[in-house]
N, CA, C and O atoms as CSV, one atom per row, in Angstrom:
chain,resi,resn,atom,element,x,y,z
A,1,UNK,N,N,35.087,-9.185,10.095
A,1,UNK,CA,C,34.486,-8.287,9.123
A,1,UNK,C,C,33.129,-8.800,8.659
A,1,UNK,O,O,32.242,-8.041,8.269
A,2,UNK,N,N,32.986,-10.365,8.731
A,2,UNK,CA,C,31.813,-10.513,8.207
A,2,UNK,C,C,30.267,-10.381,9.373
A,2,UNK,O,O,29.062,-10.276,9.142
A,3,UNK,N,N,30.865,-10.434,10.297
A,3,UNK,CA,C,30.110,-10.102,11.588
A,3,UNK,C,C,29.480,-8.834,11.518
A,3,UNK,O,O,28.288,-8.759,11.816
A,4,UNK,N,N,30.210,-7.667,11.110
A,4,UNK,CA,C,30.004,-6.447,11.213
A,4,UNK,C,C,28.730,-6.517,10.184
A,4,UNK,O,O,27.557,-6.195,10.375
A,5,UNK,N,N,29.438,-7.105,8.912
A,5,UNK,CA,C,28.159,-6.896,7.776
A,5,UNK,C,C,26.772,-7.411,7.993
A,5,UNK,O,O,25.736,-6.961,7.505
A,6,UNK,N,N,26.922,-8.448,8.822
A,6,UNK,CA,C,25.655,-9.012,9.455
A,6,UNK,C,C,25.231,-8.159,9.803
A,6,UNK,O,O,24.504,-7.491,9.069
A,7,UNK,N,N,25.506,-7.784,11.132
A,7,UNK,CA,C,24.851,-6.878,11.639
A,7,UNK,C,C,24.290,-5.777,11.030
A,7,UNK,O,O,23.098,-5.532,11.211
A,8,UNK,N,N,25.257,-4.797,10.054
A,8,UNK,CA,C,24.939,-3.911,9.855
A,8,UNK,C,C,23.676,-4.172,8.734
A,8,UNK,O,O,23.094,-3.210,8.233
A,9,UNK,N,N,23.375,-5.353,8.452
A,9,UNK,CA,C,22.734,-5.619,7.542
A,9,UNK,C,C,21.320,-5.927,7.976
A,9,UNK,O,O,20.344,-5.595,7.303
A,10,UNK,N,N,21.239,-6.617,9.199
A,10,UNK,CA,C,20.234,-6.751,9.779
A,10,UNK,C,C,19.700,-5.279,10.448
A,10,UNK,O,O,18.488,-5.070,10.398
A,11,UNK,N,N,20.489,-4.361,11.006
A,11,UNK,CA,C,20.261,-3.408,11.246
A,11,UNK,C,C,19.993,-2.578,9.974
A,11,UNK,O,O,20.092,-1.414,10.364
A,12,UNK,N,N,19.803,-2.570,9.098
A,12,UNK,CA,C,19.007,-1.557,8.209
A,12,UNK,C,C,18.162,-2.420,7.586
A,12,UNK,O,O,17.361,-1.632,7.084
A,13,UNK,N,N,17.752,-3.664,7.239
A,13,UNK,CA,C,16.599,-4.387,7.436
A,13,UNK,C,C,15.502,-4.071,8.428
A,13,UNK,O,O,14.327,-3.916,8.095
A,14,UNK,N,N,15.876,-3.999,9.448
A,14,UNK,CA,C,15.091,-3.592,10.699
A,14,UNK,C,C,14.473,-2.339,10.453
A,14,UNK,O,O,13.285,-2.048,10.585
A,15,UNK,N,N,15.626,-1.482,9.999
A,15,UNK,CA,C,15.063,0.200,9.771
A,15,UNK,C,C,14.113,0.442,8.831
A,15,UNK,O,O,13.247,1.316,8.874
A,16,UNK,N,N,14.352,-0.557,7.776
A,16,UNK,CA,C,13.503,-0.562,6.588
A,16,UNK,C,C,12.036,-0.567,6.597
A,16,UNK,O,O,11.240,0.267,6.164
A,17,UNK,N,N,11.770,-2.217,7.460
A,17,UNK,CA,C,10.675,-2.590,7.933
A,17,UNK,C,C,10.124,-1.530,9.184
A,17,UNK,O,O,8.986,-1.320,8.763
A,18,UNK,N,N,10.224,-0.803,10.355
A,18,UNK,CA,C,9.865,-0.100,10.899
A,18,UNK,C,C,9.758,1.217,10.044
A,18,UNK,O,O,8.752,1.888,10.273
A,19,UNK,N,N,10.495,1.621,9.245
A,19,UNK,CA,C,10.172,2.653,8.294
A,19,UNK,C,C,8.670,2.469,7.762
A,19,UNK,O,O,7.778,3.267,8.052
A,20,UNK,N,N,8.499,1.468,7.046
A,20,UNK,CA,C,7.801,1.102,5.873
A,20,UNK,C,C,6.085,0.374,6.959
A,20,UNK,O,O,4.912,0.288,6.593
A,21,UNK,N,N,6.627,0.073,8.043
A,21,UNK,CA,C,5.455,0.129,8.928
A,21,UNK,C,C,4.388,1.410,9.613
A,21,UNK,O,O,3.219,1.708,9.858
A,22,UNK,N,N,6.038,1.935,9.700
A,22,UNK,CA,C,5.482,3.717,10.063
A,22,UNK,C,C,4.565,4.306,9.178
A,22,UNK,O,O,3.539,4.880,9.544
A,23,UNK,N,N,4.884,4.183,8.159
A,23,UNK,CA,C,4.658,5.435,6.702
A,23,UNK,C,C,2.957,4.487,6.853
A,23,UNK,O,O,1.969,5.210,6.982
A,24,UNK,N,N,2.809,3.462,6.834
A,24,UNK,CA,C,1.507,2.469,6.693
A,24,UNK,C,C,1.007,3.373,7.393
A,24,UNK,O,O,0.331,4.220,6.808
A,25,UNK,N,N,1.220,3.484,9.120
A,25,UNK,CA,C,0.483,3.927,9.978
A,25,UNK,C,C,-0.161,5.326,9.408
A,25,UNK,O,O,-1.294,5.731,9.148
A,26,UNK,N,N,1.303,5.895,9.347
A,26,UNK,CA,C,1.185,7.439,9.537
A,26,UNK,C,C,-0.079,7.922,8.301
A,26,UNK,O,O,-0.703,8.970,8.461
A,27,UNK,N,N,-0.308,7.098,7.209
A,27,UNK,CA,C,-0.799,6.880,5.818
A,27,UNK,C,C,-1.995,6.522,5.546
A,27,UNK,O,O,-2.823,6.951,4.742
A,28,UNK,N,N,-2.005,5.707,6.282
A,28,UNK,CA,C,-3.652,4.471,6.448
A,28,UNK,C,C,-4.643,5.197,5.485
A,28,UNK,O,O,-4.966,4.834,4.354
A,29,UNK,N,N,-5.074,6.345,6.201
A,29,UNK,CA,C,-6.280,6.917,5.779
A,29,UNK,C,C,-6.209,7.030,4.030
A,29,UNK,O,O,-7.035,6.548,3.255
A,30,UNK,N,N,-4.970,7.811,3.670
A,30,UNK,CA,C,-4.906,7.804,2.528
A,30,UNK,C,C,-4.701,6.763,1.510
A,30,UNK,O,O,-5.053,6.988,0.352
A,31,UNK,N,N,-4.241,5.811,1.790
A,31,UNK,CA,C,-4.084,4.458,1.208
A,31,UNK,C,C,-5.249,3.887,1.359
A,31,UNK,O,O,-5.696,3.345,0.348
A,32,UNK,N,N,-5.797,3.848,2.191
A,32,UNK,CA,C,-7.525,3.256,2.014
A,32,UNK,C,C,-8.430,4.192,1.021
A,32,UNK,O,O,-9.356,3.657,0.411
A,33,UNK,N,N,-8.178,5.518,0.867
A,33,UNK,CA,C,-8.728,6.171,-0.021
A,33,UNK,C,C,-8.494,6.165,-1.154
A,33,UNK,O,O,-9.294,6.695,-1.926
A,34,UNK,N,N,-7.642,5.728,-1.495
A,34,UNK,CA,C,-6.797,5.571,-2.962
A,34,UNK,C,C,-7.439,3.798,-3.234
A,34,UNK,O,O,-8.053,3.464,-4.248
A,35,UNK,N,N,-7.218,3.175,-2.458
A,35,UNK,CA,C,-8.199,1.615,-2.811
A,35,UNK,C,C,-9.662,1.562,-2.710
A,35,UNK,O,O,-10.221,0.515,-3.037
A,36,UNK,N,N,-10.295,2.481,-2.330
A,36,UNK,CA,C,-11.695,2.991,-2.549
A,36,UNK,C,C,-12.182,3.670,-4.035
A,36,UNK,O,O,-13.119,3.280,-4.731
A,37,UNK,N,N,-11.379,4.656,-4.269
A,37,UNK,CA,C,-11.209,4.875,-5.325
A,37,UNK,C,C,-11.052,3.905,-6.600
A,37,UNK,O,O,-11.802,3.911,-7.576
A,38,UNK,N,N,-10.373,3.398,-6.482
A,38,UNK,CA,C,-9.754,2.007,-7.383
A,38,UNK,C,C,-10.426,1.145,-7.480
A,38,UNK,O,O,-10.385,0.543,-8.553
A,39,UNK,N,N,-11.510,0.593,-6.252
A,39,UNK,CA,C,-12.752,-0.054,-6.240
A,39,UNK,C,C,-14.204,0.770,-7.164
A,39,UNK,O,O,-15.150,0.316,-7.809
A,40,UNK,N,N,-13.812,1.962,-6.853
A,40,UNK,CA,C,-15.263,2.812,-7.659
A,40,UNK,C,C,-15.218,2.643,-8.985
A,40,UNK,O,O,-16.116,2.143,-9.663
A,41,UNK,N,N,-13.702,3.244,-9.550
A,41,UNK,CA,C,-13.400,3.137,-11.036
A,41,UNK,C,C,-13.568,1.497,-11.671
A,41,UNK,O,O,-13.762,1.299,-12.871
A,42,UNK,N,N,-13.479,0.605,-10.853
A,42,UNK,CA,C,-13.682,-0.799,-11.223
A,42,UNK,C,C,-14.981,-0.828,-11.620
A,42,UNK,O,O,-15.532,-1.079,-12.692
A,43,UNK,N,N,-15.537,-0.373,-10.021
A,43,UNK,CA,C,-17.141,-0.773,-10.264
A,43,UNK,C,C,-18.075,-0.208,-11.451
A,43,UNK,O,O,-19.166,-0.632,-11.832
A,44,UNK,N,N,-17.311,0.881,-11.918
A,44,UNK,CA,C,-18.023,1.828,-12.866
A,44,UNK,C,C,-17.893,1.063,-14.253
A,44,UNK,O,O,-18.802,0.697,-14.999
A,45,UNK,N,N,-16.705,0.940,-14.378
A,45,UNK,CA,C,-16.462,0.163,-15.752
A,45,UNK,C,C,-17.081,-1.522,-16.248
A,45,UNK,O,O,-17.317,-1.979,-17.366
A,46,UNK,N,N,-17.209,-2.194,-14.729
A,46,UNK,CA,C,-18.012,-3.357,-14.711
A,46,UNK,C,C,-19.606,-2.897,-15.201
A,46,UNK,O,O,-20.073,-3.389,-16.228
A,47,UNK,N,N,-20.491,-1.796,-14.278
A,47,UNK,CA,C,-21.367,-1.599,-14.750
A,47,UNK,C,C,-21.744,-0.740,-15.880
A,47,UNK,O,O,-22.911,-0.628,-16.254
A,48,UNK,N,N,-20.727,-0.119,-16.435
A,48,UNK,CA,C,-20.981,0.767,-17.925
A,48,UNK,C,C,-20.830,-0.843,-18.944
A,48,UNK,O,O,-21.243,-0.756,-20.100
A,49,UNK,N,N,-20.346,-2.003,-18.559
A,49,UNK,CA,C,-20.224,-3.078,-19.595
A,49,UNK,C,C,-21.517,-4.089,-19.781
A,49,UNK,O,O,-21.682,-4.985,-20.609
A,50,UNK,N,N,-22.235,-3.702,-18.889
A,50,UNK,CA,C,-23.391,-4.875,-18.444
A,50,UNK,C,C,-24.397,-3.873,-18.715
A,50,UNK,O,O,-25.488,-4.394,-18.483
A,51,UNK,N,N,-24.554,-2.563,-19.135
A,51,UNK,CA,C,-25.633,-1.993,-19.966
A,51,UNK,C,C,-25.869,-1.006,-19.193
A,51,UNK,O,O,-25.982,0.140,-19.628
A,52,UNK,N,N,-26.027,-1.462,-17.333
A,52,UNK,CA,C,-26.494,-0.751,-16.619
A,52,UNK,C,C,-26.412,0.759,-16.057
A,52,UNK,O,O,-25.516,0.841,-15.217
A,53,UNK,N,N,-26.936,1.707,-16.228
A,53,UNK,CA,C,-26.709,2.924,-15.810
A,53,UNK,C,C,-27.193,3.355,-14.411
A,53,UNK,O,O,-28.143,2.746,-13.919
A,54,UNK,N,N,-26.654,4.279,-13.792
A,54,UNK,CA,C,-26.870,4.688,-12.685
A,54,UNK,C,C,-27.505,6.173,-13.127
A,54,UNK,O,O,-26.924,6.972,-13.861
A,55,UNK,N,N,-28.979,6.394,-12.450
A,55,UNK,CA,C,-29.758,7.485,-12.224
A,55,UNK,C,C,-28.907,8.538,-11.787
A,55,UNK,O,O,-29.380,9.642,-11.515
C-alpha cells in the first residue's frame, strides 16, 4: 500500500509540474506583460518622488 502512494504521489507531482510548466508556456506573453507593467508603475512612483516629471 505504501508503494502505491508513492507512486501515486509522484505521479501527480509530475502532473503538477508539467501543468504549471504548460500554463508558463501557453502564458508567457501575458505574464511578461503584467511584469512590464509592474516595472512602469514602479518606475513612475520612483520618479514622481525625486521631483522629476515627464513632458
Amino acid at each position: 500500500m505504501k508503494g502505491n502512494k508513492f507512486i501515486f504521489s509522484a505521479v501527480a507531482a509530475f502532473v503538477f509540474i508539467a501543468g504549471a510548466v504548460a500554463a508558463i508556456y501557453i502564458f508567457r506573453n501575458e505574464i511578461a506583460d503584467f511584469f512590464v507593467d509592474i516595472k512602469a508603475r514602479i518606475d513612475e512612483k520612483i520618479l514622481s518622488r525625486n521631483g522629476e516629471y515627464e513632458d
